[in-house]
C-alpha positions as CSV (number, residue, x, y, z in Angstrom):
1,X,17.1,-7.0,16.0
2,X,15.6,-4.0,14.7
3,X,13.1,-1.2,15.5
4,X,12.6,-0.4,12.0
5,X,10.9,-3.0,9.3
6,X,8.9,-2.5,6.0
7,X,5.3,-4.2,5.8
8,X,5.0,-5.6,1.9
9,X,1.1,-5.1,2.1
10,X,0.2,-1.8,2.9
11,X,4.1,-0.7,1.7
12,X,4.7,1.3,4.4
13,X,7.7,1.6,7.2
14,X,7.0,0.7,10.6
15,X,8.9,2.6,13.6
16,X,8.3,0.0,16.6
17,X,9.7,3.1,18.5
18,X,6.8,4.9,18.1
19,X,3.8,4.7,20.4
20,X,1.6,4.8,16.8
21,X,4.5,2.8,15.2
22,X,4.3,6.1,12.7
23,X,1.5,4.7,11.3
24,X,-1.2,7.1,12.9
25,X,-4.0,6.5,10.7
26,X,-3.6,2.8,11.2
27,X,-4.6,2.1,15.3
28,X,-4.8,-1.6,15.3
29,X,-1.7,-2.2,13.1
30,X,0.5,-3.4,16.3
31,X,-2.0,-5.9,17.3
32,X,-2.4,-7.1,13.7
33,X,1.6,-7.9,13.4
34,X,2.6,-9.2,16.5
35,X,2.4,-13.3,17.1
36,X,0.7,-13.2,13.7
37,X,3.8,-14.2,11.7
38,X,3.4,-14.5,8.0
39,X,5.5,-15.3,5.7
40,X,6.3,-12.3,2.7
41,X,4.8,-9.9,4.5
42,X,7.4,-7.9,6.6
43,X,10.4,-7.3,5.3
44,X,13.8,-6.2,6.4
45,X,14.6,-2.5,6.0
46,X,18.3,-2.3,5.4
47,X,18.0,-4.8,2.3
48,X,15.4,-3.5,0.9
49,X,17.2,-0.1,0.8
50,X,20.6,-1.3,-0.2
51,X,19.9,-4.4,-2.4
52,X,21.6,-6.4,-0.2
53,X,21.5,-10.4,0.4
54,X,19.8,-11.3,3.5
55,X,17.5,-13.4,5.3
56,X,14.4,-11.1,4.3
57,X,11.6,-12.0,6.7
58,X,10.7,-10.7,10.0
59,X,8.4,-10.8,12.6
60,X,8.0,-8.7,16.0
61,X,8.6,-9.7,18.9
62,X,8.6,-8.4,22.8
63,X,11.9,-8.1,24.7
64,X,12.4,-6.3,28.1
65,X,8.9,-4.6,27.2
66,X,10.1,-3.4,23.9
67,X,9.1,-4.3,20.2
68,X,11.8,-5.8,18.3
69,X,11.7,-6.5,14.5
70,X,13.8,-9.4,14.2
71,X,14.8,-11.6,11.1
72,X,13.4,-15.1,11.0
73,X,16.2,-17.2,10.3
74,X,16.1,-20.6,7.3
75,X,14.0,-23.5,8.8
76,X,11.6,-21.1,10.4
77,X,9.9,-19.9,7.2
78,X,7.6,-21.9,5.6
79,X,9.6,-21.8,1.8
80,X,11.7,-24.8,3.6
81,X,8.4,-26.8,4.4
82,X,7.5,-29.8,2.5
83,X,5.7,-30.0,-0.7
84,X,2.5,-29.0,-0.6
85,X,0.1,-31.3,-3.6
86,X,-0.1,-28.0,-5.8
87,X,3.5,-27.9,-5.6
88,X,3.5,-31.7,-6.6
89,X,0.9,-31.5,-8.8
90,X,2.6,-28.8,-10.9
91,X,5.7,-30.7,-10.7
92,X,4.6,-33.4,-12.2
93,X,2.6,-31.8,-14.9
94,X,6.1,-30.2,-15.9
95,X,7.4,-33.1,-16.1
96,X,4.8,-35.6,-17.7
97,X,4.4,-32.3,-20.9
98,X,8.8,-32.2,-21.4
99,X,8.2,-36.2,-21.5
100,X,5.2,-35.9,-24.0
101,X,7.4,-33.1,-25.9
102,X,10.1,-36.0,-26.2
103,X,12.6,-34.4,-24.0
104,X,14.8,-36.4,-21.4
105,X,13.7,-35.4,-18.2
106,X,15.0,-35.6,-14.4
107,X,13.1,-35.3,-11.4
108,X,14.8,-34.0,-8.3
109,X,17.6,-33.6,-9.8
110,X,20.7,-33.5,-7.7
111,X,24.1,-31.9,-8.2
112,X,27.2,-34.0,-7.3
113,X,28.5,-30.9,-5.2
114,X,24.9,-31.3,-2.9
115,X,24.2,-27.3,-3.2
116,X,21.7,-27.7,-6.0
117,X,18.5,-30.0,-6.1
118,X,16.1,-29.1,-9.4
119,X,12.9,-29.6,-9.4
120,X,12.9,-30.6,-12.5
121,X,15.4,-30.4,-15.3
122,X,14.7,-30.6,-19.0
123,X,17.1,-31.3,-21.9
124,X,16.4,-29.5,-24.7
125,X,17.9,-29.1,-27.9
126,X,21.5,-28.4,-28.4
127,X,22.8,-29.1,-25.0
128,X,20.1,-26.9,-23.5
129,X,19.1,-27.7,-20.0
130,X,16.0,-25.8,-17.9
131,X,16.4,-25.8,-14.3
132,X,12.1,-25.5,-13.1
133,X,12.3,-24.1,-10.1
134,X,8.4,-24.6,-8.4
135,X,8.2,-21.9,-5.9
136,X,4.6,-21.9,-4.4
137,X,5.7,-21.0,-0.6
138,X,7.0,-17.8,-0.1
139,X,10.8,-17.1,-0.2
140,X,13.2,-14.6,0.6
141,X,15.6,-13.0,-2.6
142,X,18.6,-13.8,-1.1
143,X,17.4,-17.4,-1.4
144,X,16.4,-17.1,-4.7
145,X,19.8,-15.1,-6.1
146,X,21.4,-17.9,-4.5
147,X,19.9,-21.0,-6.1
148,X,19.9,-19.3,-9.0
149,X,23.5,-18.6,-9.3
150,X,24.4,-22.4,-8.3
151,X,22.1,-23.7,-11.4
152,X,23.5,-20.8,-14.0
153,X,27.2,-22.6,-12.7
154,X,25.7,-25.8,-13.3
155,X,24.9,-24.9,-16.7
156,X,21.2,-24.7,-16.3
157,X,18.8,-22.4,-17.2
158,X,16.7,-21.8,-14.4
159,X,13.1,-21.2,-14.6
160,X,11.0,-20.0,-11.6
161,X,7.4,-21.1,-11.8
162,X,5.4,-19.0,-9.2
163,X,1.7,-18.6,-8.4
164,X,1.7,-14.9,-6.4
165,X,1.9,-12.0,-8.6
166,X,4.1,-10.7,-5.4
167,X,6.5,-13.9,-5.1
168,X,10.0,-12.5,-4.5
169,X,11.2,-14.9,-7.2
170,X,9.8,-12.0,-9.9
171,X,12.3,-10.3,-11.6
172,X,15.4,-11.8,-9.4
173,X,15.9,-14.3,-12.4
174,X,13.7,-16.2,-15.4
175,X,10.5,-17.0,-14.1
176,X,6.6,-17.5,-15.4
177,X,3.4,-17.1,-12.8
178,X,0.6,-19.2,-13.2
179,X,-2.8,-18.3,-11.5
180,X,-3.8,-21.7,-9.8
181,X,-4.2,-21.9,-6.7
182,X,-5.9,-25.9,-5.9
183,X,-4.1,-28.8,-7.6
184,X,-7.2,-29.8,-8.6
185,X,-7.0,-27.2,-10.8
186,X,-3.6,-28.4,-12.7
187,X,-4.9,-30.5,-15.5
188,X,-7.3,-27.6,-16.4
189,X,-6.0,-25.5,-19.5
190,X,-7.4,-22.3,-18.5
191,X,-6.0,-22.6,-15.1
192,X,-2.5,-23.1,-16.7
193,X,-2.8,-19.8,-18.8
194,X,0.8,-18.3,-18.2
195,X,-0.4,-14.7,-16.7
196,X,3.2,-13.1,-16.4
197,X,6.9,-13.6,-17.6
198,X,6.4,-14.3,-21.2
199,X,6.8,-11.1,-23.1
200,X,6.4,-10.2,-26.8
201,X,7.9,-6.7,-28.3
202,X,5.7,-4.2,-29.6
203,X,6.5,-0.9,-30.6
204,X,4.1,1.9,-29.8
205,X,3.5,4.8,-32.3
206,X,4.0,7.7,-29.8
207,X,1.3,10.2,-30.8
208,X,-2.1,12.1,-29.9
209,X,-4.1,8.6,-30.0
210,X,-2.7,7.9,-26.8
211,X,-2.9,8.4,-23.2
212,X,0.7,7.6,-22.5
213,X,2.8,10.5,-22.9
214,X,6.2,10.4,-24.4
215,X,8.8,9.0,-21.6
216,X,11.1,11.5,-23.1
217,X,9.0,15.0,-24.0
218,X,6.2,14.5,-21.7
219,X,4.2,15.1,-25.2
220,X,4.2,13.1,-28.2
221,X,7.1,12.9,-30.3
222,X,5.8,11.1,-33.2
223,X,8.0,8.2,-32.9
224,X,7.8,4.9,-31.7
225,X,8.3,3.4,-28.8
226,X,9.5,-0.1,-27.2
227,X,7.4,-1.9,-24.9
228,X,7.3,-5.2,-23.5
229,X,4.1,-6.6,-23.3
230,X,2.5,-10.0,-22.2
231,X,1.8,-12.9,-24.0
232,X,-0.7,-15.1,-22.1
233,X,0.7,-18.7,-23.2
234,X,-0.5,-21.9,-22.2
235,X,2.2,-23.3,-20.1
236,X,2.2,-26.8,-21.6
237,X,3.2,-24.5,-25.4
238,X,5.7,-22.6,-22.4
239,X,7.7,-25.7,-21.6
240,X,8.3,-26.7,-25.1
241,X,9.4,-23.4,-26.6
242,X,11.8,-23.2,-23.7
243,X,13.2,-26.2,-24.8
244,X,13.7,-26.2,-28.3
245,X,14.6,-22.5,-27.9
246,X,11.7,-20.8,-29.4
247,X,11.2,-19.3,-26.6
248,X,14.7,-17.8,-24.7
249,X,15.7,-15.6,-21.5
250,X,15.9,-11.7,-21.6
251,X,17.5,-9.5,-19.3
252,X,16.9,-5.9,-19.4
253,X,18.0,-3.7,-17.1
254,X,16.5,-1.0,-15.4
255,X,17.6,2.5,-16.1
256,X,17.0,4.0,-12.6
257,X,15.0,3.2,-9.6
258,X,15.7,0.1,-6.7
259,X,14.8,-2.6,-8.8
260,X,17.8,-4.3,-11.1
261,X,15.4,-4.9,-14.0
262,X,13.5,-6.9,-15.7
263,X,13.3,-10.7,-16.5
264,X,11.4,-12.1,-19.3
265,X,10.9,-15.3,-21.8
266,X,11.1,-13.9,-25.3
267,X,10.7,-14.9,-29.0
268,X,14.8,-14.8,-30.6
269,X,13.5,-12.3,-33.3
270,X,12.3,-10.2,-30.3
271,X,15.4,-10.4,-28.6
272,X,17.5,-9.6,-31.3
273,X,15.6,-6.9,-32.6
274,X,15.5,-5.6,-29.5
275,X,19.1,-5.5,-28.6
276,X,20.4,-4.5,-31.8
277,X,23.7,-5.8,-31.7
278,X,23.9,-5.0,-28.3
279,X,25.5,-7.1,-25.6
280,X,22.6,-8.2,-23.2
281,X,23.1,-7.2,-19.9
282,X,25.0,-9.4,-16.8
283,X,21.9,-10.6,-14.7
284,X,23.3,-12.1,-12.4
285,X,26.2,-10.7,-9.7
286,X,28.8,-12.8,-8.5
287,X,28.6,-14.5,-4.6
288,X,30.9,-12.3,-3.4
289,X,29.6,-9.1,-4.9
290,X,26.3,-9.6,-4.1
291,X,27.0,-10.7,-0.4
292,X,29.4,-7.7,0.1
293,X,27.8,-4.1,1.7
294,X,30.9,-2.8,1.3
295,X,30.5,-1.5,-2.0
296,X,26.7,-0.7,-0.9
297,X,26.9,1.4,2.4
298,X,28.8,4.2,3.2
299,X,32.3,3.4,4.8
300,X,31.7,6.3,7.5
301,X,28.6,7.8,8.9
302,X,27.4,10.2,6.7
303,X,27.2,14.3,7.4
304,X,23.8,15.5,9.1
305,X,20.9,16.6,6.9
306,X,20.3,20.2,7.4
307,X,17.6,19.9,4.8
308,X,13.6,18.8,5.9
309,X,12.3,15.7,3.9
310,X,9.2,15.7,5.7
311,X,6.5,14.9,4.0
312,X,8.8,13.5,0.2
313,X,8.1,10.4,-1.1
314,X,11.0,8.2,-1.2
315,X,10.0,5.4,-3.6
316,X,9.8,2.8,-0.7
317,X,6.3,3.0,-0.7
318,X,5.2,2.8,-3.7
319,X,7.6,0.2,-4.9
320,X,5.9,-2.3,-2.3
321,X,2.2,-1.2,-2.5
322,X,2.4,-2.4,-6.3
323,X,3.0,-6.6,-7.1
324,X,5.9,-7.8,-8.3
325,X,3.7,-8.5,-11.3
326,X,1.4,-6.4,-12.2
327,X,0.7,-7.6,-15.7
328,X,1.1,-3.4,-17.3
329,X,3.2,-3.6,-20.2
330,X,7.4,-2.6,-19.6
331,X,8.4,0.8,-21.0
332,X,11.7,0.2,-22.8
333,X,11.5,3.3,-24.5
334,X,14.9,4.0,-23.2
335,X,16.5,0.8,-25.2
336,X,14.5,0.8,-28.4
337,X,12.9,4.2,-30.1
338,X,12.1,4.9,-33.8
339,X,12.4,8.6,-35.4
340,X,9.1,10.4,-35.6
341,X,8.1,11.3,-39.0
342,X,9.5,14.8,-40.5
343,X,6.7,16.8,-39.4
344,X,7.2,16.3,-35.9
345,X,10.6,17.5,-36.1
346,X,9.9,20.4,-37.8
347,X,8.9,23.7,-36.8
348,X,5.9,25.8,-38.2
349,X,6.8,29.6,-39.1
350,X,3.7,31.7,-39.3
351,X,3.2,35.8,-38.4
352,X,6.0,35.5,-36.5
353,X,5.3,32.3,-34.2
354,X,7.5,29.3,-34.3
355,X,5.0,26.5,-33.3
356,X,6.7,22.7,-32.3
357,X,5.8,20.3,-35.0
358,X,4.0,18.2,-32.2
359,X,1.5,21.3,-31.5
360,X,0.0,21.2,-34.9
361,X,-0.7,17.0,-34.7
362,X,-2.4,17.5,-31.3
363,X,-5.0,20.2,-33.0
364,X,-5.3,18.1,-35.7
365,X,-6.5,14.8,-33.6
366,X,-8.8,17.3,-31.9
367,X,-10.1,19.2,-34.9
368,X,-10.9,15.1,-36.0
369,X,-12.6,14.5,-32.3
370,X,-14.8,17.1,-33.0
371,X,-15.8,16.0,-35.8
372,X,-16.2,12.6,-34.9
373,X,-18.3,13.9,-32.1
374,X,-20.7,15.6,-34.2
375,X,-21.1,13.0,-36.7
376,X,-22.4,10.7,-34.0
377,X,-24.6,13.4,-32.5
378,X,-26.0,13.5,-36.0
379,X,-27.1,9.9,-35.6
380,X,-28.7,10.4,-32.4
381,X,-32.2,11.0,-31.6
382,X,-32.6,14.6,-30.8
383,X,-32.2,15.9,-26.9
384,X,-35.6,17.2,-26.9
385,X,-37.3,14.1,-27.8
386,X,-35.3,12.1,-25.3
387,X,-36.0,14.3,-22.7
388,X,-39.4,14.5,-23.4
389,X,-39.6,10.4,-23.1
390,X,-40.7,10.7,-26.7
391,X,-37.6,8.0,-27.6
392,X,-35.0,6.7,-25.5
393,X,-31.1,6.0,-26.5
394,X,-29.6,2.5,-26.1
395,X,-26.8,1.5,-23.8
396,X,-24.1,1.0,-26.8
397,X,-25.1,4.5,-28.1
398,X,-24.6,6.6,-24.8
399,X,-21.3,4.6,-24.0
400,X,-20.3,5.7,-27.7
401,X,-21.2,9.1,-26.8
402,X,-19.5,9.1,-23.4
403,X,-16.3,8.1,-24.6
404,X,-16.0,10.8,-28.2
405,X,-16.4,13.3,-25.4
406,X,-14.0,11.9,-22.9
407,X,-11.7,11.8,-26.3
408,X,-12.9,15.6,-26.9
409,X,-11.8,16.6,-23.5
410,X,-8.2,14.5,-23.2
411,X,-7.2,16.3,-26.5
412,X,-8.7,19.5,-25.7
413,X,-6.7,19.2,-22.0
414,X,-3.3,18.0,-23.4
415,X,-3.5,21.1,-25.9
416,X,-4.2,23.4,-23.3
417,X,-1.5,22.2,-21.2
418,X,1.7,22.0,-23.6
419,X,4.5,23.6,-22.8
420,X,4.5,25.4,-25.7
421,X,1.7,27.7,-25.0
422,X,3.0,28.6,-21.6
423,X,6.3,30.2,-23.3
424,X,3.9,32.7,-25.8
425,X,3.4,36.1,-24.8
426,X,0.3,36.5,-26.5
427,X,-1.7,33.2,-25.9
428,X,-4.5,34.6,-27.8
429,X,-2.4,35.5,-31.4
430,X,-0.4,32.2,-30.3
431,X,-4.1,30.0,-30.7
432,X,-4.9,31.9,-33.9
433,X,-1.0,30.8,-35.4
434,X,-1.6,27.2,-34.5
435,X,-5.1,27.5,-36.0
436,X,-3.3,28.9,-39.9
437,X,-0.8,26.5,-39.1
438,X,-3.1,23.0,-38.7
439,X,-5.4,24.2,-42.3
440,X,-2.0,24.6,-44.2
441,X,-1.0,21.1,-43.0
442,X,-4.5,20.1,-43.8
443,X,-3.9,21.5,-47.3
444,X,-0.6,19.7,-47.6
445,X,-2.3,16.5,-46.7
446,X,-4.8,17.1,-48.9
447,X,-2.5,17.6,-52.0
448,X,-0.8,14.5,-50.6
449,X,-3.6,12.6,-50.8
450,X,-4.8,13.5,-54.2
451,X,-0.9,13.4,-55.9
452,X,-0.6,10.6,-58.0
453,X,3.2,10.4,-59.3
């Protein structure tokens, strides 16, 4: 037992030491967690740090007049319950679509060794077997890596089919989440709308048009970016792709941070584009590596910390305040950019001021903000008049309005803000540079434009 435990819902750490459980803006919090066990909710502290395999859930309990945190071991939880009817329903439908499809397909399918039994298997084409996994009660990752690693040994490609955007299930191996919740719901199409796991590539032109800055110059850069983004399939299309490999498993993992990677059912043109020749990473680690802390955790105790952290944020938090799946695209920036054209590269000489070739793009998309903004105010009824109750302005016009300025202001903001500008000793000769700077590149355009060859 522990004194120390994580709580997935508000993501924060719980000190059962404490008299306020270090929680001091949450008074009730004690009474709320103790004898009210459920399942996914706390988590143990030490694995979630670490990465380690282990039980995962907790629940508190009293012993001597202390509070405990202790782990709740298999057969307590509710993930080894039996099926519930959405669990059987969904099952089922699995099944009944692969049969429809033409595939062979085994229910309950049991391995000779007695370690794995699939919900239900699939045989595709060319040898190709997925392993559905139904996973509608919670369960803990160690569980999942597990199972998982028995049907990849099997030869199976397992797919977990969830229905909680935070089911631990996400992200540990192939998976989909559908958002139905009744079984009554199953033979609905809408209801079986795949709503996370399925991922088509898109690469994002990294300029002033955007609100995302670049992942690498905190600007824009002009190129183009990777992102994974999702798909929304119908889950009966799902289990057919899967099997004739139109659809196929991605693994991409995470550059930093406590989370491995990423998951995710792709098109093979994706994939390959994607990977460029690359080898895809190993998603899954072996028994013994992933059951051993002694790579993990520090062979001696470490040195005091003479340093204060009061106060830092850690990245626990965070991490578990989000779900598992939130549905936001997945930056892979990091694996797959494109060059920005040659005027982002290049550097603008003029009086004596070397301005970044991003600088002169972001006064450009302002300079055409502007001028998008006055346009519209030219087709707008005059202020006077509306003020006056002379004529009004419709709903679609003042949200068009709303937004050009919003645009006006982001561009104006992320201009004022570069990095550039802080660097100039003369901000005010530095403004009137960029200004020379953005008419010869409107010039250049220009004679672009009008060139014919």
């Amino acid at each position: 037992m522990t004194h120390k435990v994580l709580h997935r819902g508000y993501g924060i750490t719980i000190d059962l030491s404490a008299s306020d459980l270090g929680n001091p803006d949450r008074p009730g919090l004690l009474q709320e967690i103790h004898r009210n066990y459920k399942p996914d909710l706390l988590y143990c502290l030490g694995a979630h740090e670490y990465g380690t395999v282990c039980p995962g859930f907790m629940t508190i309990v009293e012993k001597n007049g202390r509070y405990h945190a202790r782990h709740v071991t298999r057969g307590e939880v509710s993930e080894t319950a039996s099926e519930s009817e959405l669990h059987k329903a969904l099952k089922n439908h699995t099944a009944e679509t692969a049969s429809r499809e033409g595939f062979n397909v085994s229910v309950e399918d049991r391995a000779v060794h007695g370690r794995r039994r699939t919900d239900v298997t699939v045989a595709g084409v060319g040898g190709k077997k997925i392993g559905y996994e139904i996973q509608i009660s919670p369960i803990a990752s160690g569980s999942v890596d597990n199972r998982t690693r028995t049907a990849v040994g099997d030869g199976l490609t397992p797919l977990w089919l969830v229905t909680n955007e935070n089911s631990l299930a996400i992200d540990r191996a192939p998976w989909a989440r559908l958002n139905v919740q009744r079984w009554q719901d199953v033979g609905s199409g809408d209801a079986l709308r795949v709503r996370g796991g399925v991922k088509a590539l898109r690469m994002v032109r990294c300029d002033w048009s955007t609100q995302r800055e670049c992942p690498g110059t905190g600007t824009r850069c002009g190129g183009w970016h990777a992102t994974w983004e999702s798909t929304q399939a119908h889950y009966d299309d799902m289990v057919r792709m899967t099997a004739v490999g139109e659809l196929v498993t991605l693994f991409m993992r995470a550059r930093a941070g406590r989370r491995r990677g990423w998951h995710m059912w792709v098109k093979p043109s994706d994939k390959a584009e994607f990977l460029q020749g690359r080898p895809e990473p190993e998603p899954y680690l072996s028994a013994s590596a992933a059951g051993s802390t002694a790579t993990l955790l520090p062979a001696v105790p470490l040195p005091p910390d003479p340093h204060c952290h009061y106060g830092e944020d850690t990245g626990i938090r965070a991490e578990l305040a989000r779900p598992r799946d939130s549905g936001d695209p997945i930056d892979a920036s990091d694996w797959l950019s494109k060059e920005p054209p040659p005027e982002y590269r290049s550097t603008w000489n003029v009086d004596g001021w070397e301005i970044p070739g991003d600088v002169v793009p972001a006064r450009l998309a302002l300079d055409s903000a502007l001028q998008h903004l006055k346009a519209l105010a030219d087709t707008l009824p005059a202020g006077a008049d509306i003020a006056a109750g002379r004529i009004d302005i419709t709903h679609a016009d003042r949200q068009r309005w709303l937004a050009a300025q919003e645009e006006c202001r982001r561009l104006a903001a992320a201009l004022a803000t570069h990095p550039w500008l802080p660097t100039t000793h003369d901000p005010f000769s530095a403004r009137r540079a960029l200004f020379a700077a953005t008419r010869k590149a409107e010039a250049v355009d220009s004679a672009n434009a009008t060139y014919q060859p």
